[in-house]
Structures are given as structure tokens and as C-alpha cells.
N, CA, C and O atoms as a GROMACS GRO file, in nm:
protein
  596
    1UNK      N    1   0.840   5.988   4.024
    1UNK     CA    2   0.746   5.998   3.913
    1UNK      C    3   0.714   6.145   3.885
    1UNK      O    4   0.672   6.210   3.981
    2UNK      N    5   0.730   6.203   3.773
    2UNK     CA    6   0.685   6.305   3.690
    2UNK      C    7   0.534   6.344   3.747
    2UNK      O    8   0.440   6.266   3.764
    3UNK      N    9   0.538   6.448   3.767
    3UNK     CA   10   0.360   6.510   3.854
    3UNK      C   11   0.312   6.584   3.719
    3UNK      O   12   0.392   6.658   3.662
    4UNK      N   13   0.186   6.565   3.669
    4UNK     CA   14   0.106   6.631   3.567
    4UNK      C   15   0.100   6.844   3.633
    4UNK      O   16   0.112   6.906   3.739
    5UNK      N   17   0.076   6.873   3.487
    5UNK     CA   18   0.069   7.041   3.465
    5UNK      C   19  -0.044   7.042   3.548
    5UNK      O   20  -0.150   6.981   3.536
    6UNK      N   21   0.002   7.134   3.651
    6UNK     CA   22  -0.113   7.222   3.746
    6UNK      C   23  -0.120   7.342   3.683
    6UNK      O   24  -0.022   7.404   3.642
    7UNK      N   25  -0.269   7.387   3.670
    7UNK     CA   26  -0.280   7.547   3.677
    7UNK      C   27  -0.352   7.598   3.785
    7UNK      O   28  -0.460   7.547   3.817
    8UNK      N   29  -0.298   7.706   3.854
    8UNK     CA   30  -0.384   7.786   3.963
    8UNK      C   31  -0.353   7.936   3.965
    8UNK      O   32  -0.292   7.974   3.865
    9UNK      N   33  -0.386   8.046   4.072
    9UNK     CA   34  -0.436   8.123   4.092
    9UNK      C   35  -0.228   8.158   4.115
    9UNK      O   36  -0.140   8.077   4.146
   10UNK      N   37  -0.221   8.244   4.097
   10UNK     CA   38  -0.089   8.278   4.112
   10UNK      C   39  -0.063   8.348   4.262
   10UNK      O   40  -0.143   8.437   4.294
   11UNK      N   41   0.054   8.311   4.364
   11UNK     CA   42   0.082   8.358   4.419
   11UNK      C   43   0.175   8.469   4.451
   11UNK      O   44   0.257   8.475   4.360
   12UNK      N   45   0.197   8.551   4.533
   12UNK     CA   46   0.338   8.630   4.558
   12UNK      C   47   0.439   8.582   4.570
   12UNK      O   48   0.536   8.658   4.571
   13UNK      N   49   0.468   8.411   4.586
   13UNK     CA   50   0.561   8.383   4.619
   13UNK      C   51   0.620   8.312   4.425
   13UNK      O   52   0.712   8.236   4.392
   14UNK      N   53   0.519   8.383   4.345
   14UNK     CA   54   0.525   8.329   4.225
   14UNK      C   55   0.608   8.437   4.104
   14UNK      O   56   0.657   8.405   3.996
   15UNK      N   57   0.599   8.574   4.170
   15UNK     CA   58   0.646   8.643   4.088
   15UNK      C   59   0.784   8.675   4.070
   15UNK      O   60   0.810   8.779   4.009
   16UNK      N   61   0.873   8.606   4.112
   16UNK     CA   62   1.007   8.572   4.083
   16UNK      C   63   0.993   8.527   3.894
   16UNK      O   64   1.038   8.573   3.788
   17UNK      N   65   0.908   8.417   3.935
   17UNK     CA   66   0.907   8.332   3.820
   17UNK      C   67   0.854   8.359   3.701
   17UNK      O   68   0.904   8.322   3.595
   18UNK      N   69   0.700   8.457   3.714
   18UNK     CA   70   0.673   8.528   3.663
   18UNK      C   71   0.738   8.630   3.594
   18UNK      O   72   0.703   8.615   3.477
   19UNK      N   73   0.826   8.743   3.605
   19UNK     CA   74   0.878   8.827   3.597
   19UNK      C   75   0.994   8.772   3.480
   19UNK      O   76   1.041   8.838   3.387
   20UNK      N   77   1.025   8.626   3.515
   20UNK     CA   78   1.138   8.525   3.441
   20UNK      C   79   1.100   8.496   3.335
   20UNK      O   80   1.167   8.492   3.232
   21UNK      N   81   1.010   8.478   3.347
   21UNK     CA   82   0.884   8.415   3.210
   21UNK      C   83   0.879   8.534   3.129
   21UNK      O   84   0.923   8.507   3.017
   22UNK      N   85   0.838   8.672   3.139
   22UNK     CA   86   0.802   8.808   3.076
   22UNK      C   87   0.969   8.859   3.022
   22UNK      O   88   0.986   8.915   2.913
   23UNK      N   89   1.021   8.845   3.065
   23UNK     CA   90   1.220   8.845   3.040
   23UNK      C   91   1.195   8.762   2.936
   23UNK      O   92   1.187   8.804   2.821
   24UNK      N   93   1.180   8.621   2.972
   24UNK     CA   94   1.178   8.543   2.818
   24UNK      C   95   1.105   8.604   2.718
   24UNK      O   96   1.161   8.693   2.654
   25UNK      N   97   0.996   8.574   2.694
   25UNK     CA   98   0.880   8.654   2.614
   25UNK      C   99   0.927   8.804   2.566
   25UNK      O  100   0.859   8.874   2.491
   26UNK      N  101   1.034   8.837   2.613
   26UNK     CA  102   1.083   8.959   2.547
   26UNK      C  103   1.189   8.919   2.501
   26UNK      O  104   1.222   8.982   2.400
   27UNK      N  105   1.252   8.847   2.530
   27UNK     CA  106   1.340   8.823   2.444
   27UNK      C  107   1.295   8.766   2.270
   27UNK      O  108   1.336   8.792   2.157
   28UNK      N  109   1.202   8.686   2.323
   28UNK     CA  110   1.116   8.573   2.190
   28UNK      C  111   1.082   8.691   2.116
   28UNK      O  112   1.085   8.665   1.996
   29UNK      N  113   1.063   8.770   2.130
   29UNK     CA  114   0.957   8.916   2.091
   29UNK      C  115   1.089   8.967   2.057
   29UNK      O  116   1.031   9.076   2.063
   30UNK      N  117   1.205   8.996   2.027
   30UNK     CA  118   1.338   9.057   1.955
   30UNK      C  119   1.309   9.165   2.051
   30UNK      O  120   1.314   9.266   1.981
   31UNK      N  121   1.276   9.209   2.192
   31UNK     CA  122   1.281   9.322   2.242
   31UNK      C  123   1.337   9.258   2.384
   31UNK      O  124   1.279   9.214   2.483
   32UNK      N  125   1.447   9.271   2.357
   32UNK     CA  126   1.512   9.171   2.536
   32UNK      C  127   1.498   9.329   2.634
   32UNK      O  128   1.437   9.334   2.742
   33UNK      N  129   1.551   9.419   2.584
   33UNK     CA  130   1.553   9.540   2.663
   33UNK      C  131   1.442   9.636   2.745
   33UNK      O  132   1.452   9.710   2.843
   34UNK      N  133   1.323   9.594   2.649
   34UNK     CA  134   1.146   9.625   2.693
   34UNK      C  135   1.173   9.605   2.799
   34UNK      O  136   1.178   9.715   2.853
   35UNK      N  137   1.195   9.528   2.869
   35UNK     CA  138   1.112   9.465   2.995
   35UNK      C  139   1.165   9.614   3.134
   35UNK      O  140   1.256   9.566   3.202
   36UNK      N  141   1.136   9.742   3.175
   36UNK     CA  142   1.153   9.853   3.254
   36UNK      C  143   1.097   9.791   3.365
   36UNK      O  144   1.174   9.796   3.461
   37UNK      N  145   0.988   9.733   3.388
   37UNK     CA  146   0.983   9.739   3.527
   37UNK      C  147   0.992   9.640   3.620
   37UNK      O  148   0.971   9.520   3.599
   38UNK      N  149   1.025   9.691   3.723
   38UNK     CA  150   1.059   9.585   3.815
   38UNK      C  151   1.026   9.438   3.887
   38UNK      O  152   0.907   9.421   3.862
   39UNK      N  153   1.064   9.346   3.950
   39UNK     CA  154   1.050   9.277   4.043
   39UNK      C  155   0.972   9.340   4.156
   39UNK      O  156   0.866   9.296   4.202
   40UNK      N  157   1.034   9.445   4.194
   40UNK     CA  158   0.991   9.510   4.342
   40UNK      C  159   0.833   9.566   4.287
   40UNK      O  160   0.732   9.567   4.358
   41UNK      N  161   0.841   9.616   4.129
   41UNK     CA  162   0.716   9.674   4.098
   41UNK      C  163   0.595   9.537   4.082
   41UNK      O  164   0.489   9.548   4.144
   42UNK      N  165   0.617   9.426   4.008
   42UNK     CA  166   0.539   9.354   3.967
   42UNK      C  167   0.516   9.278   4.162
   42UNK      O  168   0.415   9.211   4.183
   43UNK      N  169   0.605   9.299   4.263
   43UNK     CA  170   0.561   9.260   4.410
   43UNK      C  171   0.396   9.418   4.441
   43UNK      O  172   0.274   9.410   4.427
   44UNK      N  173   0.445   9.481   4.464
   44UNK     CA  174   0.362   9.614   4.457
   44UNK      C  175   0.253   9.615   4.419
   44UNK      O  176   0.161   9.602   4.499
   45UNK      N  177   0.235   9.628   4.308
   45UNK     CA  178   0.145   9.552   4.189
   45UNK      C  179   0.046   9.476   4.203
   45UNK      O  180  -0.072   9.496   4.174
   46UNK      N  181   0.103   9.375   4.256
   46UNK     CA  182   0.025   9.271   4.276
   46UNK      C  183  -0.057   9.258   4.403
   46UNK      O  184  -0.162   9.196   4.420
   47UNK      N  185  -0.005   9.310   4.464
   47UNK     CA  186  -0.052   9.291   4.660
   47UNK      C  187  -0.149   9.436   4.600
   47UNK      O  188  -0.258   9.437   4.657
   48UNK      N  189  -0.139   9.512   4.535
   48UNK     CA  190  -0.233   9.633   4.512
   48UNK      C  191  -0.390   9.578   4.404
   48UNK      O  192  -0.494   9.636   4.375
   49UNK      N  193  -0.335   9.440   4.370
   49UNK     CA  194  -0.461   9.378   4.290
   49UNK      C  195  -0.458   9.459   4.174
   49UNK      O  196  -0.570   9.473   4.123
   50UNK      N  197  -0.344   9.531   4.104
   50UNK     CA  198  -0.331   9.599   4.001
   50UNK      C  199  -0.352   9.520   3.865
   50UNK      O  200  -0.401   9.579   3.769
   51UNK      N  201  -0.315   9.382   3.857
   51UNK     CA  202  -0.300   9.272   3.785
   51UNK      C  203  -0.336   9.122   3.886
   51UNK      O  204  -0.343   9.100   4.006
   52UNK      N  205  -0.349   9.051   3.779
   52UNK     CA  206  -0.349   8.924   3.834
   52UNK      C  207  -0.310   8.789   3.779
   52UNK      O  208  -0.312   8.836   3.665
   53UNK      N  209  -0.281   8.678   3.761
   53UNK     CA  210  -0.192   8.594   3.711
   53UNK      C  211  -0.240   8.467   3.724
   53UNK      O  212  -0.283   8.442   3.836
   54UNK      N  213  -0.247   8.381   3.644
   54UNK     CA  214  -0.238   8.199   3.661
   54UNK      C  215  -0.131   8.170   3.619
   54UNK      O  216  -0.074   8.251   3.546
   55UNK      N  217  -0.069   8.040   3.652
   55UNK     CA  218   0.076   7.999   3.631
   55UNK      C  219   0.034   7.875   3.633
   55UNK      O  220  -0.041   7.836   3.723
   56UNK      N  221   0.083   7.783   3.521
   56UNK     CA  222   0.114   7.644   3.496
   56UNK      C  223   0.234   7.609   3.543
   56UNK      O  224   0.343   7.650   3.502
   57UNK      N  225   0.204   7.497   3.670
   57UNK     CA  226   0.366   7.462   3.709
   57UNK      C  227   0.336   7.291   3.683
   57UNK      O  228   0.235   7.227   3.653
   58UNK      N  229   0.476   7.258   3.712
   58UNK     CA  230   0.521   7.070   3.650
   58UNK      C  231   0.625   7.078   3.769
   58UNK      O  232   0.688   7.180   3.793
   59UNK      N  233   0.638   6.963   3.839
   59UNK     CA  234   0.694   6.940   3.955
   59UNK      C  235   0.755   7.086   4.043
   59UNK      O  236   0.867   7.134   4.064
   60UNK      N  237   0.645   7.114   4.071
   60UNK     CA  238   0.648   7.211   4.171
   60UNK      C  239   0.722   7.384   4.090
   60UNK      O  240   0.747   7.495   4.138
   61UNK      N  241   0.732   7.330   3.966
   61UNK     CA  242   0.827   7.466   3.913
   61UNK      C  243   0.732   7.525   3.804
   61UNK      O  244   0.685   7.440   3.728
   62UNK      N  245   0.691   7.672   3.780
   62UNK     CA  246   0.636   7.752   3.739
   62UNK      C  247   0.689   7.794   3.591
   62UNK      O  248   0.774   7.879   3.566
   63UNK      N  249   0.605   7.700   3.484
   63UNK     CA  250   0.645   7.664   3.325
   63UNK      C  251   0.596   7.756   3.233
   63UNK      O  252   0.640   7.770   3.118
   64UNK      N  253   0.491   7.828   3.293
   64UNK     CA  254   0.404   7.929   3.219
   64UNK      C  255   0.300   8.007   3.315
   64UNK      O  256   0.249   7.974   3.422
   65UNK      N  257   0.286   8.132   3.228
   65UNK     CA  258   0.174   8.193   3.293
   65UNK      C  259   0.092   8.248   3.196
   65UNK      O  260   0.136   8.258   3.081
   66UNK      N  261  -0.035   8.291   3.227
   66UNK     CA  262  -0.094   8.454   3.194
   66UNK      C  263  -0.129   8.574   3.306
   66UNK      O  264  -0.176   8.551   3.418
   67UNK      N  265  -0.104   8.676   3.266
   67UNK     CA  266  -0.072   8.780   3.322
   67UNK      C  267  -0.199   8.883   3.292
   67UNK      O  268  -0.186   8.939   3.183
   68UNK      N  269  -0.325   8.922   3.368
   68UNK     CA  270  -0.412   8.944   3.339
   68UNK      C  271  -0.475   9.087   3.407
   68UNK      O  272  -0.416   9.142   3.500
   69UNK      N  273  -0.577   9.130   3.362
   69UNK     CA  274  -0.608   9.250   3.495
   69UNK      C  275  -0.770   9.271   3.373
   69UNK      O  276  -0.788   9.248   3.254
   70UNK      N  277  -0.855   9.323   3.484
   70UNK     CA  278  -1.006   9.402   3.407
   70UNK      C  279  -0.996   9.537   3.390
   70UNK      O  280  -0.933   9.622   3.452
   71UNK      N  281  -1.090   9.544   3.269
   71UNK     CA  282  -1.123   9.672   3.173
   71UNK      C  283  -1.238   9.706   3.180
   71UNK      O  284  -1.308   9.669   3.274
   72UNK      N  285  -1.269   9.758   3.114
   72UNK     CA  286  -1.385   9.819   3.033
   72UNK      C  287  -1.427   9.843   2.900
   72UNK      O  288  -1.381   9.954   2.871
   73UNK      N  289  -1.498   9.792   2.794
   73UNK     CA  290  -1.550   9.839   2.648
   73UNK      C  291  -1.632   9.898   2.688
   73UNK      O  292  -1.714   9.874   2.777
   74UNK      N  293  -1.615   9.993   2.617
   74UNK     CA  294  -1.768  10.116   2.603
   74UNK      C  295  -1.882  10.078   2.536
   74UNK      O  296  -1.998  10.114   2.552
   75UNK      N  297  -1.812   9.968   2.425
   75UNK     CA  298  -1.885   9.940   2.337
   75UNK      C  299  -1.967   9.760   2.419
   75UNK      O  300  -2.085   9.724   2.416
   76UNK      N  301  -1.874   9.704   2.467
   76UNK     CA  302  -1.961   9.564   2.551
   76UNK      C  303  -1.970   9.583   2.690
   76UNK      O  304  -2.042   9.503   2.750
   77UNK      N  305  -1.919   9.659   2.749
   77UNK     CA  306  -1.936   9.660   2.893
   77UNK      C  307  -1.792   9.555   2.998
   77UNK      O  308  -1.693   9.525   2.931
   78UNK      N  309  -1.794   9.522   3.109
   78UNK     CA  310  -1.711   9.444   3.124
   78UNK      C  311  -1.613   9.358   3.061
   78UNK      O  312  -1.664   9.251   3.028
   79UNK      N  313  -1.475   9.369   3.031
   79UNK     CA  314  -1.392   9.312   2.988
   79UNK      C  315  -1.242   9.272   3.047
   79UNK      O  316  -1.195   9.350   3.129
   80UNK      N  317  -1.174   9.171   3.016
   80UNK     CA  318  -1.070   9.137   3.049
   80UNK      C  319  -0.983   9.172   2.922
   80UNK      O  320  -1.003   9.172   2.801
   81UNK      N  321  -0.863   9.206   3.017
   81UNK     CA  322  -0.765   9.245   2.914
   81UNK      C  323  -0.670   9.100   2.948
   81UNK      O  324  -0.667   9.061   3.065
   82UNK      N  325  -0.593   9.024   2.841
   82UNK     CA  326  -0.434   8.940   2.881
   82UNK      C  327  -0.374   9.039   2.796
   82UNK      O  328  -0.380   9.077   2.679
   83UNK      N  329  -0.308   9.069   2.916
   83UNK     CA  330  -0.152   9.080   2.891
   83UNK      C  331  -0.016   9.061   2.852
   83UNK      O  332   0.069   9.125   2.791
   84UNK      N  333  -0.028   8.935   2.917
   84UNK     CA  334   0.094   8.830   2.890
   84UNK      C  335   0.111   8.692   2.885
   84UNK      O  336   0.130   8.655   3.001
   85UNK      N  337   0.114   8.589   2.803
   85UNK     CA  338   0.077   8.476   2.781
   85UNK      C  339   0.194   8.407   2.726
   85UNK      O  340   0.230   8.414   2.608
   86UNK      N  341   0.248   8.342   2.816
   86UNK     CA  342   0.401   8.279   2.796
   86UNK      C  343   0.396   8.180   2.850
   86UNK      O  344   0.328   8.162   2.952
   87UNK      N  345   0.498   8.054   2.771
   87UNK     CA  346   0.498   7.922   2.853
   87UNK      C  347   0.629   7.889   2.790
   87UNK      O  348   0.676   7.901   2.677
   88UNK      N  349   0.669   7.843   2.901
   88UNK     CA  350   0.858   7.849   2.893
   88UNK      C  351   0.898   7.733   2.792
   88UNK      O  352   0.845   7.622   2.786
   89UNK      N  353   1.003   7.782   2.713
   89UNK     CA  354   1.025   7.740   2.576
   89UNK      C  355   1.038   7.590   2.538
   89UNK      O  356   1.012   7.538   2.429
   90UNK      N  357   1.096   7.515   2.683
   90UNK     CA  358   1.060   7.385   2.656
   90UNK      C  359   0.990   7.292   2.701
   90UNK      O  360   1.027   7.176   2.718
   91UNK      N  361   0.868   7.344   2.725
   91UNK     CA  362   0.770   7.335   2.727
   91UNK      C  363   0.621   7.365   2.653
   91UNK      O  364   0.504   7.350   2.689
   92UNK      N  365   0.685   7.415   2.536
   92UNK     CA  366   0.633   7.481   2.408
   92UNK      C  367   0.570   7.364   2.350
   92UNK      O  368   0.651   7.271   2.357
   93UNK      N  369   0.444   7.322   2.286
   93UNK     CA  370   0.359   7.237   2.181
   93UNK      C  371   0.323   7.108   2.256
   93UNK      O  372   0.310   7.006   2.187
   94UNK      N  373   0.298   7.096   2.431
   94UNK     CA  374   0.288   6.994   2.519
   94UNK      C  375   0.215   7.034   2.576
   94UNK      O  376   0.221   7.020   2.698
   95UNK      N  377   0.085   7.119   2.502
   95UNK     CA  378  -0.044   7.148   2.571
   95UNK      C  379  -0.048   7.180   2.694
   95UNK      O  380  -0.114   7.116   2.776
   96UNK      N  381   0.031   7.294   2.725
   96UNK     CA  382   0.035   7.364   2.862
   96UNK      C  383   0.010   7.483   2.823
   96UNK      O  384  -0.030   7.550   2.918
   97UNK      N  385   0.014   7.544   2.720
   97UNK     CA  386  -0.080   7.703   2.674
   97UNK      C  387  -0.206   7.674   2.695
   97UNK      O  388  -0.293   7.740   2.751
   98UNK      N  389  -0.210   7.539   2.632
   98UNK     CA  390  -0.418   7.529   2.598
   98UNK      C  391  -0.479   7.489   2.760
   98UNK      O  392  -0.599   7.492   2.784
   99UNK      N  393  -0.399   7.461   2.839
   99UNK     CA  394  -0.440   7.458   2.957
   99UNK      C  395  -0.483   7.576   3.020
   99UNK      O  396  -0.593   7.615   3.060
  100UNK      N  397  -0.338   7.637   3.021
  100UNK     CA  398  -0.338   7.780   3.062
  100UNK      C  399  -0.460   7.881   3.015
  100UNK      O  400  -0.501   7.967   3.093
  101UNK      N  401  -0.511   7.865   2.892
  101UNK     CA  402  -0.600   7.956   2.800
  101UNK      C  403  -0.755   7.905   2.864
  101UNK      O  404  -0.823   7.987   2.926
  102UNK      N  405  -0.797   7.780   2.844
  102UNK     CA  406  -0.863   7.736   2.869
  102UNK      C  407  -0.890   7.804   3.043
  102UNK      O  408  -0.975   7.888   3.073
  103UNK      N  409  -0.816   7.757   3.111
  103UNK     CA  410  -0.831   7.835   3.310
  103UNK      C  411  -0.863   7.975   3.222
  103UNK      O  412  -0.984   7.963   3.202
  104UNK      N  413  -0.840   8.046   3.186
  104UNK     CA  414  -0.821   8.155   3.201
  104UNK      C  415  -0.973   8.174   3.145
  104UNK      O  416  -1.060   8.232   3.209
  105UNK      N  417  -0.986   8.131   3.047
  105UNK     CA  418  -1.156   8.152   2.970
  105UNK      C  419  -1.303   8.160   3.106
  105UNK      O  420  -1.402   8.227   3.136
  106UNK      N  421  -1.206   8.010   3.160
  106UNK     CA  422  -1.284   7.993   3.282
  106UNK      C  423  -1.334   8.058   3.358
  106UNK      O  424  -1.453   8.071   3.385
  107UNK      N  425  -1.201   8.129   3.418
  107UNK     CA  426  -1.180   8.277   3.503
  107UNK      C  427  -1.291   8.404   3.429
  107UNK      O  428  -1.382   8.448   3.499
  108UNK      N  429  -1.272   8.458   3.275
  108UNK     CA  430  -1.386   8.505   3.255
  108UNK      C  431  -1.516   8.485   3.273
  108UNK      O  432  -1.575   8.546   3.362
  109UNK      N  433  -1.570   8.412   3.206
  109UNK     CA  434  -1.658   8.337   3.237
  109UNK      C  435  -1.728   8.349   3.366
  109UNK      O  436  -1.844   8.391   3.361
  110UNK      N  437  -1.666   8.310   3.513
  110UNK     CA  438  -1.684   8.363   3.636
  110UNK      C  439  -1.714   8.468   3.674
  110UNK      O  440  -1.801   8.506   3.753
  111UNK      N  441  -1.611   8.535   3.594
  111UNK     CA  442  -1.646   8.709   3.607
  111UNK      C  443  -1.730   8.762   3.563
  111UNK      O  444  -1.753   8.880   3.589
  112UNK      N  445  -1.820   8.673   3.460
  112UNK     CA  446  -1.886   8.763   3.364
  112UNK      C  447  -1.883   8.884   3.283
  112UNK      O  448  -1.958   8.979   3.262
  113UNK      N  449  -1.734   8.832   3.234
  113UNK     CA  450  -1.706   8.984   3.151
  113UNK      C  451  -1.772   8.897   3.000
  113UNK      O  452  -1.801   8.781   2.970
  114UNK      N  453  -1.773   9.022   2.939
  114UNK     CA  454  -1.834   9.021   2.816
  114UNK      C  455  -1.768   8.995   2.641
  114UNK      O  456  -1.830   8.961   2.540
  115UNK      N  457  -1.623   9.028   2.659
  115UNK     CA  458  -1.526   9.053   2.616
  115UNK      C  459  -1.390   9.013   2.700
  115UNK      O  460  -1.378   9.055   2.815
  116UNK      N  461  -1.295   8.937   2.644
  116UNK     CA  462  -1.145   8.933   2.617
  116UNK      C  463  -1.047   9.000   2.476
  116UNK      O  464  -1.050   8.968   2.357
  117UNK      N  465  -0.967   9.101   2.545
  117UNK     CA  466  -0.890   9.139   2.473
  117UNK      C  467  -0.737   9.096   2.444
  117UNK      O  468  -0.701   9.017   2.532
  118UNK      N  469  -0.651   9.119   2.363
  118UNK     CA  470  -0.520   9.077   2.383
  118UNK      C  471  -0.442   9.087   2.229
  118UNK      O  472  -0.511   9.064   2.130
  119UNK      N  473  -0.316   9.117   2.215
  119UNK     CA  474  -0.253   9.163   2.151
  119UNK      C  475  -0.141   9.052   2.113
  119UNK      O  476  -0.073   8.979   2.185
  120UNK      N  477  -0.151   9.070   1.943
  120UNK     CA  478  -0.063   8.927   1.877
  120UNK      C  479   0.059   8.977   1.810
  120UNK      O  480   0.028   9.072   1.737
  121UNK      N  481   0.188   8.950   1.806
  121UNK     CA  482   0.239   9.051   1.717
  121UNK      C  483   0.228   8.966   1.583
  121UNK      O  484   0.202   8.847   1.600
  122UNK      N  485   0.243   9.008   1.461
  122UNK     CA  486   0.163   8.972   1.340
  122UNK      C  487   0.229   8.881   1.254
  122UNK      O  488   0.193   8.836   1.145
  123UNK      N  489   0.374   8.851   1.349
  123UNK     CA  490   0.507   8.761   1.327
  123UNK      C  491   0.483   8.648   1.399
  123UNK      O  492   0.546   8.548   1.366
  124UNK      N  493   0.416   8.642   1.477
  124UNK     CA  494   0.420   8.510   1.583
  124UNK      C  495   0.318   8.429   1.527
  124UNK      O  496   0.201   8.445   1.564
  125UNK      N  497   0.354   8.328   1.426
  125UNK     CA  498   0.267   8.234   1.341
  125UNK      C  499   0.242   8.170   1.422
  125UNK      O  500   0.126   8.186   1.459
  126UNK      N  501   0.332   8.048   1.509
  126UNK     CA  502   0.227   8.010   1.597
  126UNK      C  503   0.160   8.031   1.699
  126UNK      O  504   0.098   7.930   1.730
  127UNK      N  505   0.129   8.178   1.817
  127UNK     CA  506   0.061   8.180   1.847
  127UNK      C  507  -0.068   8.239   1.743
  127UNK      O  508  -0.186   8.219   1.769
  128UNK      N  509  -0.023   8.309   1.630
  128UNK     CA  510  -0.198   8.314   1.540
  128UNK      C  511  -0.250   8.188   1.562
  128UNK      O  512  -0.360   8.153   1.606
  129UNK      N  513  -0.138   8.117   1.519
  129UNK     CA  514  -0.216   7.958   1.482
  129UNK      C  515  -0.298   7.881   1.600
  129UNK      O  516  -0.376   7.790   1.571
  130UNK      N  517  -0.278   7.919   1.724
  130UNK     CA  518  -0.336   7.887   1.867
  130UNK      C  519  -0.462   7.906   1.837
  130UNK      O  520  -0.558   7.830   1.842
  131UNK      N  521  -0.447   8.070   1.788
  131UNK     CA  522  -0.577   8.166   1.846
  131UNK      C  523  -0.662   8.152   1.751
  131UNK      O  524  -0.775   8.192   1.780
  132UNK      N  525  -0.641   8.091   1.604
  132UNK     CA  526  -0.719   8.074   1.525
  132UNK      C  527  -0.785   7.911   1.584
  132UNK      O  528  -0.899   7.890   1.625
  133UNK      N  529  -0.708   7.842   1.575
  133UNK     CA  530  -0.761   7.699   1.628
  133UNK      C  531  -0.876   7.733   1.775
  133UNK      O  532  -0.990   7.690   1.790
  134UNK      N  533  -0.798   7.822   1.862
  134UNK     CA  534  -0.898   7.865   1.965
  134UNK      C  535  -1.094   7.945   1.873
  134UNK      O  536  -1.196   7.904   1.927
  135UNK      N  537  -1.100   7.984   1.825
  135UNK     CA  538  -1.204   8.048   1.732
  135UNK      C  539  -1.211   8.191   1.817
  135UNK      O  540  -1.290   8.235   1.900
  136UNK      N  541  -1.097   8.240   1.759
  136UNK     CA  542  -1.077   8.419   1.827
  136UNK      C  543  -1.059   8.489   1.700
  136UNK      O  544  -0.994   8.456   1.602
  137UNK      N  545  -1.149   8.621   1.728
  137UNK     CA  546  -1.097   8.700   1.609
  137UNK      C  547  -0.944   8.788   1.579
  137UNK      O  548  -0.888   8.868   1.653
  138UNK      N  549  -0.924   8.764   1.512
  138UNK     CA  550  -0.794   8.834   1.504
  138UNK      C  551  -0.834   8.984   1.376
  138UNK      O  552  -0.839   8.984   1.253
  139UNK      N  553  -0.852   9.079   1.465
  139UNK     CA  554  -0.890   9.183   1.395
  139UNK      C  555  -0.791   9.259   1.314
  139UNK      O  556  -0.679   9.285   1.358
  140UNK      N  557  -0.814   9.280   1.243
  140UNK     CA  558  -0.720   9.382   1.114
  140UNK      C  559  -0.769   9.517   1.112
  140UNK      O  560  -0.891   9.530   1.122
  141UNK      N  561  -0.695   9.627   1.101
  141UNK     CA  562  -0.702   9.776   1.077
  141UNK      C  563  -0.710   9.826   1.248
  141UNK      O  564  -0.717   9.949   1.256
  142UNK      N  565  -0.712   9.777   1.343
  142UNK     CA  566  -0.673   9.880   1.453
  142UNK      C  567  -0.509   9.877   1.447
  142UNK      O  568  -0.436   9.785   1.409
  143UNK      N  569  -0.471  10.020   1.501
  143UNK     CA  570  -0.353  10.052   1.504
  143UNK      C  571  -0.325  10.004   1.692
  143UNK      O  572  -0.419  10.029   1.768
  144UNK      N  573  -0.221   9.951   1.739
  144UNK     CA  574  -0.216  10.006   1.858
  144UNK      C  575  -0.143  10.147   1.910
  144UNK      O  576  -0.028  10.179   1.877
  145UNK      N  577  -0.198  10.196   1.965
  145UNK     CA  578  -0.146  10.348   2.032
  145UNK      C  579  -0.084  10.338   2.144
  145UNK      O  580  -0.106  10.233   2.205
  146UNK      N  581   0.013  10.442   2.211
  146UNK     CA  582   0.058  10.407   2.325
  146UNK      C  583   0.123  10.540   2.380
  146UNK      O  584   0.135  10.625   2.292
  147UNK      N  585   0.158  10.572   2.481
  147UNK     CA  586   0.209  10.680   2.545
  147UNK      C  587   0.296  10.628   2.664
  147UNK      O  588   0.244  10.570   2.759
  148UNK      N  589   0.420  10.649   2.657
  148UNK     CA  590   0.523  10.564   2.778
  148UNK      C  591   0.552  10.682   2.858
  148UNK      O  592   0.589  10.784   2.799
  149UNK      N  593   0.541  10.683   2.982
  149UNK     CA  594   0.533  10.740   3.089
  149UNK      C  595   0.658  10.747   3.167
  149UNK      O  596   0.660  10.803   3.277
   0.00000   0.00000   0.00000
């Protein structure tokens, strides 16, 4: 028998899968080549509490994640940034994002941050369409900036 979508706290023994998932998501994103850093880095990383992760798995196998870490607004005080919010392609419109989103709200919430941030590219109709159904603002006129190291 088929075991229902778990979401939990992501392990080290998860970022194989993780890392698999962000490969996809770049590909979906027309940027297969983005993806620079490592396996060995996202192990590193993680044991350093640099980031942190929930993963939706379905019989024991890891279908989606978000990929998360805390900030700061100057302007609200405590905030979470996502990062990365992927759920493997066929597994796409079977309410394992809204799971995933939902834990994750949770997870704020706990934390008492004040603010969630996160970045849409302006092509991806249906995740707008998530985030609008979710009641998130989707702000217009910031540019994003960046400096690659």
C-alpha cells in the first residue's frame, strides 16, 4: 500500500536528494548550468546551520523540498528568507507544495519572524498562481541585485 506525503525537518542524509531537486529547478528555470555549488558544499553548509530544509517524501523517497535560512529587515525585524521551493515534477498539482508551504509557514510562525521573503521569476504562472491563492504579496518595482563571488 502507497504511504501518504510526509513532511519533516530535513536530514544530512537528505541532501543527496536535495541538491537533485535544485538541479531540477534549474533546469525548469532554463538555467541547467546555475547550479556552482556543490554536494560536498550543501554537506558543509548544512552541519554549519548555514541553511536549513523540509522535504516532502512518499514511500520513503524525497519528492520535494524548501530550502530555507534567517534574515533580517531593517524595516520588520526578524525574517525568513526561502530560497528554494521545488517539488519533483511528477508530483506537481497533488498538493505536496501546499503541504510543504503550509510546514514551512508553521516553522515561521515558531520562530516568530515577522516577515517571509522569496523570489518568483515573473514567467512561472503557476507558481504566481500558488502564491496568489496563498494571499502573498507579489511586489512590483524592486529590482533584484546581486554580486557573484
Amino acid at each position: 500500500m502507497e504511504k501518504e506525503i510526509r513532511i519533516r525537518k530535513a536530514e544530512k542524509k537528505d541532501l543527496l536528494a536535495i541538491y537533485n531537486l535544485v538541479k531540477e529547478l534549474a533546469v525548469y528555470e532554463n538555467e541547467p548550468d546555475a547550479v556552482t555549488a556543490t554536494l560536498e558544499d550543501y554537506q558543509k553548509d548544512f552541519s554549519d546551520r548555514v541553511f536549513q530544509s523540509i522535504v516532502a517524501e512518499k514511500n520513503e523517497e524525497v519528492i520535494g523540498m524548501m530550502l530555507y535560512f534567517m534574515a533580517y529587515s531593517t524595516w520588520k525585524g526578524k525574517m525568513m528568507y526561502l530560497d528554494d521551493f521545488v517539488v519533483n515534477e511528477k508530483y506537481r498539482r497533488h498538493g505536496v507544495g501546499q503541504k510543504l508551504y503550509d510546514a514551512f509557514l508553521d516553522i515561521c510562525e515558531k520562530e516568530k519572524v515577522k516577515l517571509v521573503k522569496w523570489q518568483v521569476l515573473d514567467w512561472n504562472k503557476p507558481a504566481i498562481k500558488f502564491y496568489e491563492k496563498n494571499n502573498t504579496t507579489i511586489e512590483k518595482g524592486w529590482l533584484n541585485v546581486k554580486k557573484i563571488m
